[in-house]
BAKE-578100 format. One line per 5 residues: their letters; for each residue y, x, z of N, C-alpha, C. Coordinates in Angstrom, 3 decimals. Each point is the difference from the previous one (the first is absolute). Layout:
% residues N
a = Y:X:Z:Y:X:Z:Y:X:Z ~ ... $
% end
This chain:
% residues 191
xxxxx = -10.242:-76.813:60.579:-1.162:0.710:-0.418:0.259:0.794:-1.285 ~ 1.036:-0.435:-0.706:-0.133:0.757:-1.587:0.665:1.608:0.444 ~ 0.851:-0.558:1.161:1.015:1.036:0.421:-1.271:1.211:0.200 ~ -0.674:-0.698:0.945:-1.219:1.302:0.319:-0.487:0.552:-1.013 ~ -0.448:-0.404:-0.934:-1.287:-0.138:-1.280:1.072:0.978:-0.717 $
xxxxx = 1.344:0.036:-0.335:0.697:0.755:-0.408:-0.197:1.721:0.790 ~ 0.177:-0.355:0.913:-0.058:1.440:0.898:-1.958:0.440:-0.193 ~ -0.253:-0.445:0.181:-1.441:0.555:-0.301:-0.165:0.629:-1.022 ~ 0.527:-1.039:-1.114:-0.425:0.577:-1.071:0.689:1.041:-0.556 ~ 1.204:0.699:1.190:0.834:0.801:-0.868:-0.506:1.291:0.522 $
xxxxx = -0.454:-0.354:1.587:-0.821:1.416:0.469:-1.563:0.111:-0.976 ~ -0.699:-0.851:-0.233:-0.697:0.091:-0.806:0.367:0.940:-1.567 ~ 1.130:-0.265:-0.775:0.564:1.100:-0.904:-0.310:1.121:0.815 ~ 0.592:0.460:0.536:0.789:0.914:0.809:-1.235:0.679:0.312 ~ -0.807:-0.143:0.478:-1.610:0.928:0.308:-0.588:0.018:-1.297 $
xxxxx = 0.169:-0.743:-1.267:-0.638:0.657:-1.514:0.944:0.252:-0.548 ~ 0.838:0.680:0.238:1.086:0.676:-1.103:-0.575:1.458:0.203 ~ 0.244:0.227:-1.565:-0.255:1.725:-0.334:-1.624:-0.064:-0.770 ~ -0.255:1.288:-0.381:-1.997:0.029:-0.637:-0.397:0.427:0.860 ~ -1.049:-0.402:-0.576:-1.511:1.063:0.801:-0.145:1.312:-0.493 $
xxxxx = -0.657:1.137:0.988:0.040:1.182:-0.433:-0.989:-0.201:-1.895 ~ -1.279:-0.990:-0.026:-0.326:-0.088:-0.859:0.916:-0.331:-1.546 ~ 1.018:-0.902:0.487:0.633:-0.346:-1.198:1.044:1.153:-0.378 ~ 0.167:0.731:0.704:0.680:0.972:-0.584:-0.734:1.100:-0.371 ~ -0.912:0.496:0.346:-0.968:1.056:-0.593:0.211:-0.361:-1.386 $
xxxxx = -0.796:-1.532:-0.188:-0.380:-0.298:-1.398:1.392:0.061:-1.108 ~ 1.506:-0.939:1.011:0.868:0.618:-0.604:0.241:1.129:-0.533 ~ -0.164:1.288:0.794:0.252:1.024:-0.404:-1.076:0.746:-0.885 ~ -0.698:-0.081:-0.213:-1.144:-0.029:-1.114:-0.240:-0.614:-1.345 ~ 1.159:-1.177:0.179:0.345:-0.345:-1.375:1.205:0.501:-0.334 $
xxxxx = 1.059:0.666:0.730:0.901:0.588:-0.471:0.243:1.347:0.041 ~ -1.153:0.567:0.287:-0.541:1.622:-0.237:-0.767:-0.236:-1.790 ~ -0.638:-1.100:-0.186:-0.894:-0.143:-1.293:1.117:-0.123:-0.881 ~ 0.949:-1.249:-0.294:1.156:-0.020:-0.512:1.111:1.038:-0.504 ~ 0.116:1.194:1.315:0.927:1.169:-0.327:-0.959:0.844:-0.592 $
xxxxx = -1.212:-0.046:0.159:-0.424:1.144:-0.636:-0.670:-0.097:-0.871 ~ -0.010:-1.604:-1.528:-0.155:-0.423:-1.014:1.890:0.317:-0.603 ~ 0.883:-0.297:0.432:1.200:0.224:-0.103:-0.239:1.990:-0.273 ~ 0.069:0.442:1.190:0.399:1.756:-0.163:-0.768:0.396:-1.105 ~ -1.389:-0.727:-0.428:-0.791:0.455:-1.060:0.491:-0.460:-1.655 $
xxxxx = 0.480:-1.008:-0.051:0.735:-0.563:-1.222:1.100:0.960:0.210 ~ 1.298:0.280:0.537:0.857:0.867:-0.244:-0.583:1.380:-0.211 ~ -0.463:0.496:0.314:-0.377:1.520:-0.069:-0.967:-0.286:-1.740 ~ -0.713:-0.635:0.041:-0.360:-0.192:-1.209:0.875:-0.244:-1.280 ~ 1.313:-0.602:0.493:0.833:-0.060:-1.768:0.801:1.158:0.626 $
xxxxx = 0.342:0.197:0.922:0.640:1.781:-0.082:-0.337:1.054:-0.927 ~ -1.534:0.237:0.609:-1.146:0.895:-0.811:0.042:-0.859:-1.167 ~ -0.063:-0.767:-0.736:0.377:-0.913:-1.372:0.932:0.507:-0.554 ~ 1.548:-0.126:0.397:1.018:-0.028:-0.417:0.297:1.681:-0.232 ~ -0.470:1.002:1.036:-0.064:1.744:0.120:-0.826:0.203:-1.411 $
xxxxx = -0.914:-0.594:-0.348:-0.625:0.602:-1.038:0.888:-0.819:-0.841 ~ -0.155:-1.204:-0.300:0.824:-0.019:-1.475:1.539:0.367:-0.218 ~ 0.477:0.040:1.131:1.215:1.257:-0.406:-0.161:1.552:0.012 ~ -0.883:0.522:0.266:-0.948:1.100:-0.789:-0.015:0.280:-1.234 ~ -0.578:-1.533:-0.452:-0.518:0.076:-1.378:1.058:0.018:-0.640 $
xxxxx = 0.902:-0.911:0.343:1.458:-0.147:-0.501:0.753:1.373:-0.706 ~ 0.055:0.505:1.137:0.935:1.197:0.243:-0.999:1.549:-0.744 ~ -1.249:-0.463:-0.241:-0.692:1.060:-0.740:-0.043:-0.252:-1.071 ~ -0.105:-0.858:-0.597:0.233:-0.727:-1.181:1.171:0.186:-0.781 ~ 1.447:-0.154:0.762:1.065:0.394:-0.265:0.328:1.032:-0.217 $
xxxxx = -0.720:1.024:0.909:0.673:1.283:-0.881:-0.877:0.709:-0.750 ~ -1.205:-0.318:-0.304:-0.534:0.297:-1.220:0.576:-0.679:-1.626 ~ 0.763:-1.161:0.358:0.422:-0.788:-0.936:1.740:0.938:-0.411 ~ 0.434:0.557:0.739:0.913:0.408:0.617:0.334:1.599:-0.995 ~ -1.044:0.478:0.292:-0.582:1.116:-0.872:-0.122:0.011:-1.454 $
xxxxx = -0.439:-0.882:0.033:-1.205:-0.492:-1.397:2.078:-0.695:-1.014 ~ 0.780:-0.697:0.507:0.610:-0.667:-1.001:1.044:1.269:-0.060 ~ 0.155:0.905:1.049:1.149:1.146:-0.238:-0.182:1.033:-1.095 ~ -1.656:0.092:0.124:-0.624:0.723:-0.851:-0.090:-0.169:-1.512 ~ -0.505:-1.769:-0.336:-0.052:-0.215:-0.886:1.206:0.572:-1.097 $
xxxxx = 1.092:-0.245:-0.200:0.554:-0.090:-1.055:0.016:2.565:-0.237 ~ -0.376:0.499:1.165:0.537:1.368:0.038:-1.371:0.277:-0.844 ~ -1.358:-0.293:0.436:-1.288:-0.024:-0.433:0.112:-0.301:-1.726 ~ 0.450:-1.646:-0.382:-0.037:-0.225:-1.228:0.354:1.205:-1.147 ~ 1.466:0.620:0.641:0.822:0.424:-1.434:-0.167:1.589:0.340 $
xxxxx = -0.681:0.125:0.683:-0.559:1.588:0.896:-0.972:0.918:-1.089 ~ -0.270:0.960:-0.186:-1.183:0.333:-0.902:-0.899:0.689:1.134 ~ -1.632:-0.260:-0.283:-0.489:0.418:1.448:0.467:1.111:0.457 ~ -0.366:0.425:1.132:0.315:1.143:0.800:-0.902:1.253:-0.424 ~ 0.605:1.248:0.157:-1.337:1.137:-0.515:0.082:0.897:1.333 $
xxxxx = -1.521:-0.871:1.087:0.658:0.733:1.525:-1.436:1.084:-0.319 ~ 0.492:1.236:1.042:-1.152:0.824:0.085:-0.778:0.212:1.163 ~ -1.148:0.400:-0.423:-0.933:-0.076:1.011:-0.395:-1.669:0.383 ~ 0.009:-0.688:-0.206:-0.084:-1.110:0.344:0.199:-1.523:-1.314 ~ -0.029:-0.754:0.277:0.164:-1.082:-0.967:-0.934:-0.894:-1.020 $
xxxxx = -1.318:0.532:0.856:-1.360:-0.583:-0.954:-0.322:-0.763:1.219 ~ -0.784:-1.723:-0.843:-1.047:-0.254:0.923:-1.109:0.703:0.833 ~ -0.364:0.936:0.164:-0.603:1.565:1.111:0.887:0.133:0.067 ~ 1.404:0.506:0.098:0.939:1.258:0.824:1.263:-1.177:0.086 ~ 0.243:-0.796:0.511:1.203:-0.839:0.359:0.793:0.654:0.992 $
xxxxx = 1.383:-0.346:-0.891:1.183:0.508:1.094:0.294:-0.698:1.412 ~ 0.116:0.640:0.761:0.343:-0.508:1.229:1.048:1.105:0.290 ~ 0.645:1.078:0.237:0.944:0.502:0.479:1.233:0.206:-1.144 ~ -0.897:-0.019:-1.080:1.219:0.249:-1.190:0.704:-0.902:-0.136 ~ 1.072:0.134:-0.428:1.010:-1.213:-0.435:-0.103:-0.558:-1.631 $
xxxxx = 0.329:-1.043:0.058:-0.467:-0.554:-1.178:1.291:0.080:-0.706 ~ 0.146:0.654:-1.391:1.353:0.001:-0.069:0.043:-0.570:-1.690 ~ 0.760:-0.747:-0.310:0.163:-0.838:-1.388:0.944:0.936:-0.986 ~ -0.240:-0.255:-1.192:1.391:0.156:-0.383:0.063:-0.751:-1.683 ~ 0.886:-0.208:-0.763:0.247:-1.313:-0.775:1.397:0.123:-0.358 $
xxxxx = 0.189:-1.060:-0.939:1.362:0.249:-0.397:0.448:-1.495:-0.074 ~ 1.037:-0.148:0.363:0.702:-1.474:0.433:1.007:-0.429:-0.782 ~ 0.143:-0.930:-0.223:1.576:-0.733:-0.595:0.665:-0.179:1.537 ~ 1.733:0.785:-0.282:0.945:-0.264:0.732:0.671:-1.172:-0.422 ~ 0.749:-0.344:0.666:0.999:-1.316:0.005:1.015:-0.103:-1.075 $
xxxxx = 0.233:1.228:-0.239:1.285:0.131:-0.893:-0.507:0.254:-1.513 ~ 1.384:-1.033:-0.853:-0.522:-0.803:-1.079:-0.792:1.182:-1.396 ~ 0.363:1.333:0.459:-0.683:1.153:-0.864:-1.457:-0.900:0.098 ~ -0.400:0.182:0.665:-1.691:-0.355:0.196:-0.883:1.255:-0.338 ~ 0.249:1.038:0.089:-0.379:1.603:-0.318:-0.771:-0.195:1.540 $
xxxxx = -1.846:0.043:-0.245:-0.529:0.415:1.320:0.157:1.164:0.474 ~ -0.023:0.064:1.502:0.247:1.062:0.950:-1.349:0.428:0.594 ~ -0.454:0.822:0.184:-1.207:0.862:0.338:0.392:-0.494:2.183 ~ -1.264:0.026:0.659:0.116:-0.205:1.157:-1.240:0.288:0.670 ~ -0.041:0.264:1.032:-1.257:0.626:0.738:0.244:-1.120:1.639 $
xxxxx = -1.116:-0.062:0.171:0.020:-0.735:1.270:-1.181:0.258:0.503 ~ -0.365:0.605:1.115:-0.793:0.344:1.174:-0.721:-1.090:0.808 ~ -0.737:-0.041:0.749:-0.898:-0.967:0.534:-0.868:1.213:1.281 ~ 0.737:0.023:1.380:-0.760:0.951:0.584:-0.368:-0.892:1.471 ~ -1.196:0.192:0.441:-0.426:-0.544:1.454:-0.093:1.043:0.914 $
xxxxx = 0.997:-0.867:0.887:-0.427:1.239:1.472:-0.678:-0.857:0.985 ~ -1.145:0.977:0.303:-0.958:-0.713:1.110:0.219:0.080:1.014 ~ 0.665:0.475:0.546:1.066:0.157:1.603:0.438:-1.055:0.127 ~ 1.286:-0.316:-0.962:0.254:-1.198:0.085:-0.523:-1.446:-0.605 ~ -0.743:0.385:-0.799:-1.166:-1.218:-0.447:1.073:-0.532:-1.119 $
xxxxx = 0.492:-0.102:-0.587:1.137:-0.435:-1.327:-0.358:0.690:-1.161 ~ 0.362:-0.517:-1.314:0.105:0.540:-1.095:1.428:-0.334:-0.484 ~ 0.417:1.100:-0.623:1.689:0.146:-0.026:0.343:0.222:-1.575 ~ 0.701:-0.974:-0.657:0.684:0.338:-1.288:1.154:0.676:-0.315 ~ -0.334:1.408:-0.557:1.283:0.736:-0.250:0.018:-0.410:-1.069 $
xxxxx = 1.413:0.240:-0.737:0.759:-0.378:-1.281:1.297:0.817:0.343 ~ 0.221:1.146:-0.868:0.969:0.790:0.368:0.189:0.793:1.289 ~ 0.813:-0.577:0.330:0.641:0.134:1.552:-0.140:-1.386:1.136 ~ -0.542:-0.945:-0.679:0.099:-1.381:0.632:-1.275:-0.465:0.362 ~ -0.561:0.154:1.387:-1.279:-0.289:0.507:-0.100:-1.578:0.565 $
xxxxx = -1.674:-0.580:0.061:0.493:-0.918:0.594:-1.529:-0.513:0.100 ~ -0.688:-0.583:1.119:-1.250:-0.063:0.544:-0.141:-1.052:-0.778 ~ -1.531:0.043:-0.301:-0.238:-1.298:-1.229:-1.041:-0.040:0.828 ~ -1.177:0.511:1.197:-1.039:-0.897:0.455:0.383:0.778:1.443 ~ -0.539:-0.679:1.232:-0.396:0.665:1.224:-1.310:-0.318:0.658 $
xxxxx = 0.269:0.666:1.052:-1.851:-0.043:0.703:-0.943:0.188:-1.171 ~ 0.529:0.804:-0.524:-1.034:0.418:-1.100:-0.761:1.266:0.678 ~ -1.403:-0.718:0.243:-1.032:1.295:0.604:-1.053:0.926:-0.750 ~ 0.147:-0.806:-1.483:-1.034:1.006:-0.849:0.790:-0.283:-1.510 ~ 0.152:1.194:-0.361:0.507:-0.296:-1.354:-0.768:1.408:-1.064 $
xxxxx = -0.345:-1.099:-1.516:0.167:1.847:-0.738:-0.288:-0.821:-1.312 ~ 0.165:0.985:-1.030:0.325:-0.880:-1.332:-0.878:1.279:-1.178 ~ 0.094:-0.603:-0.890:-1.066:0.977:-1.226:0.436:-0.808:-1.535 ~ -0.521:1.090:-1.170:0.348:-0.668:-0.698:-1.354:-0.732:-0.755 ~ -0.277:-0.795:-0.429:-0.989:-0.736:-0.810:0.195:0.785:-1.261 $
xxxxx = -0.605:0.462:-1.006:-0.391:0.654:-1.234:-0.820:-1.074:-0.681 ~ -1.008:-0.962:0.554:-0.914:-0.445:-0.786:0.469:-1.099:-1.090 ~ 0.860:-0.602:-0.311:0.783:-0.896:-0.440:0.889:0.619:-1.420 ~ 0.109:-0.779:-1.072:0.411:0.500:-0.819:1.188:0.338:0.180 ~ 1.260:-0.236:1.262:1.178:0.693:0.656:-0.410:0.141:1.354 $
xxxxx = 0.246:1.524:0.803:-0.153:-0.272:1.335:0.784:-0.851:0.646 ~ -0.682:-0.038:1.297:0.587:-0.574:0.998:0.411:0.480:1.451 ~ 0.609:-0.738:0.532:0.049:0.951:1.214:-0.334:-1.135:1.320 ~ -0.748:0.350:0.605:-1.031:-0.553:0.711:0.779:0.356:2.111 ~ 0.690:-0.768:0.381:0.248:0.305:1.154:-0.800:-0.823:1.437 $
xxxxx = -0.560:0.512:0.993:-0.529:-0.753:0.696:0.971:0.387:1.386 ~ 0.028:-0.789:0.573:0.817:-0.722:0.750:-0.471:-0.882:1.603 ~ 0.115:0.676:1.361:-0.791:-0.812:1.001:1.438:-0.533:1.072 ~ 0.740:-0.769:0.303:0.328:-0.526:0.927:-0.382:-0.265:1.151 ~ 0.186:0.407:1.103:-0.343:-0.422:1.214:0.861:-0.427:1.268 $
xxxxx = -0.082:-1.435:-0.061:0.965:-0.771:1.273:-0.524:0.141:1.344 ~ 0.364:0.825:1.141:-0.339:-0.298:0.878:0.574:-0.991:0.506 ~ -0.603:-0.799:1.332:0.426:-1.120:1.036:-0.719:0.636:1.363 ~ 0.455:-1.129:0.384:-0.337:0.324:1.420:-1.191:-0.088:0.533 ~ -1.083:-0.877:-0.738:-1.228:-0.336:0.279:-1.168:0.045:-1.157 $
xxxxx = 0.799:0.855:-0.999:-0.951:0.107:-1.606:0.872:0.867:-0.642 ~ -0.683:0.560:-0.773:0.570:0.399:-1.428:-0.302:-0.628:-1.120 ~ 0.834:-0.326:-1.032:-0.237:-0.154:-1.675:0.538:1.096:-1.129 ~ -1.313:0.267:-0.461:0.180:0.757:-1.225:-0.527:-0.494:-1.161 ~ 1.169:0.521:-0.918:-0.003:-0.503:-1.436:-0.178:0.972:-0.954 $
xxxxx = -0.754:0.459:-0.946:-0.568:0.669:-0.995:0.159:-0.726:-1.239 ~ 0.463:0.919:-0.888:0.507:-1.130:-1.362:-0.161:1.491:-1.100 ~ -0.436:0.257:-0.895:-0.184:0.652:-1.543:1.196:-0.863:-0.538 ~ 1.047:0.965:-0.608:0.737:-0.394:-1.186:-0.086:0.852:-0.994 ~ -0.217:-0.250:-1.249:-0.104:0.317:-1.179:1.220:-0.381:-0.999 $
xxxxx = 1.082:1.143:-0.548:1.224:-0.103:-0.279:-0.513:0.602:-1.393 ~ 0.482:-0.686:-1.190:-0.447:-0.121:-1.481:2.074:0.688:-0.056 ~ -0.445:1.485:-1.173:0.940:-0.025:-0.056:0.460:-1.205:-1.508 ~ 1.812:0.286:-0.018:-0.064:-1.529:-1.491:0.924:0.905:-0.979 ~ 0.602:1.042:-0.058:1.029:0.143:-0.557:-0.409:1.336:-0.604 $
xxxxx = 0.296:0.820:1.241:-0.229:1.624:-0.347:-1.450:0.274:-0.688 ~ -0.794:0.000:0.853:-1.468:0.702:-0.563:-0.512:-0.336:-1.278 ~ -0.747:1.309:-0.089:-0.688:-0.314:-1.477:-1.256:0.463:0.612 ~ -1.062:-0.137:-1.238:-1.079:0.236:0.660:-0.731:0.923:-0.131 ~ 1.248:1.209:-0.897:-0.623:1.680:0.592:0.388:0.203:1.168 $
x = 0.447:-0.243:1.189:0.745:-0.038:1.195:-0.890:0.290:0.947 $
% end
């Protein structure tokens, strides 16, 4: 008899093996809910991670700008641009051009007179540092630029504004930053 009771019970398996159309619906309804709490968390630190390397990378080359500038700005005496260069009439096509007198390396220590340029092309979205003959991009994706001089201050200043813009694939970030460059060396304040 066990011999039988064995065989029964194995055709018995054998007719409930597998689901019901019900248990798999519901299966598949919890693993449609699952992937698509999943596809929503990834796409969410994507779009996360796209903007703060945005910010990153806009950030950077305003910073980028701003420290190449600094030391040409400091020992610079302001600029005397025309047509342009007041809070009302800010430069945007003119080039911003410095000029100052420097200590060379060599042990005379007799300063040398030097001019250095600061021009943006909006084609290519960059602002480019000449010095002589030797160029060399100090910001990019630069989409709005223009600079003026401040008068109101017992030394001017020179006042540059500055917009970065990172595209991605699913956003843009733009960065807008005012720098204000105090000259330290050259200017006086009939200037």
């Amino acid at each position: 008899m066990s011999a039988y009771s064995k065989a029964e019970l194995a055709a018995r398996r054998k007719r409930q093996a597998g689901f019901t159309l019900i248990e798999v619906i519901i299966a598949t309804a919890l693993g449609l809910l699952v992937l698509g709490a999943l596809t929503s968390v990834v796409v969410t630190m994507m779009i996360a991670d796209n903007t703060a390397s945005g910010r990153i990378e806009a950030s950077s080359q305003v910073r980028n700008f701003q420290f190449a500038a600094y030391d040409d700005f400091a020992l610079a005496r302001p600029p005397a641009p025309s047509g342009c260069g007041t809070p009302t009439a800010r430069c945007t096509t003119q080039d911003l051009v410095l000029t100052g007198t420097r200590a060379p390396n060599p042990s005379d220590g007799v300063p040398v007179s030097y001019t250095v340029r600061y021009a943006w092309d909006p084609s290519r979205q960059v602002v480019t540092r000449y010095a002589g003959t030797a160029s060399r991009v100090t910001a990019s994706n630069v989409t709005a630029y223009s600079w003026y001089i401040d008068r109101a201050g017992f030394y001017p200043t020179v006042v540059v504004n500055i917009t970065v813009t990172i595209p991605s694939y699913n956003a843009t970030y733009s960065e807008s930053q005012t720098l204000r460059f105090y000259p330290r060396v050259t200017a006086t304040p009939s200037q």
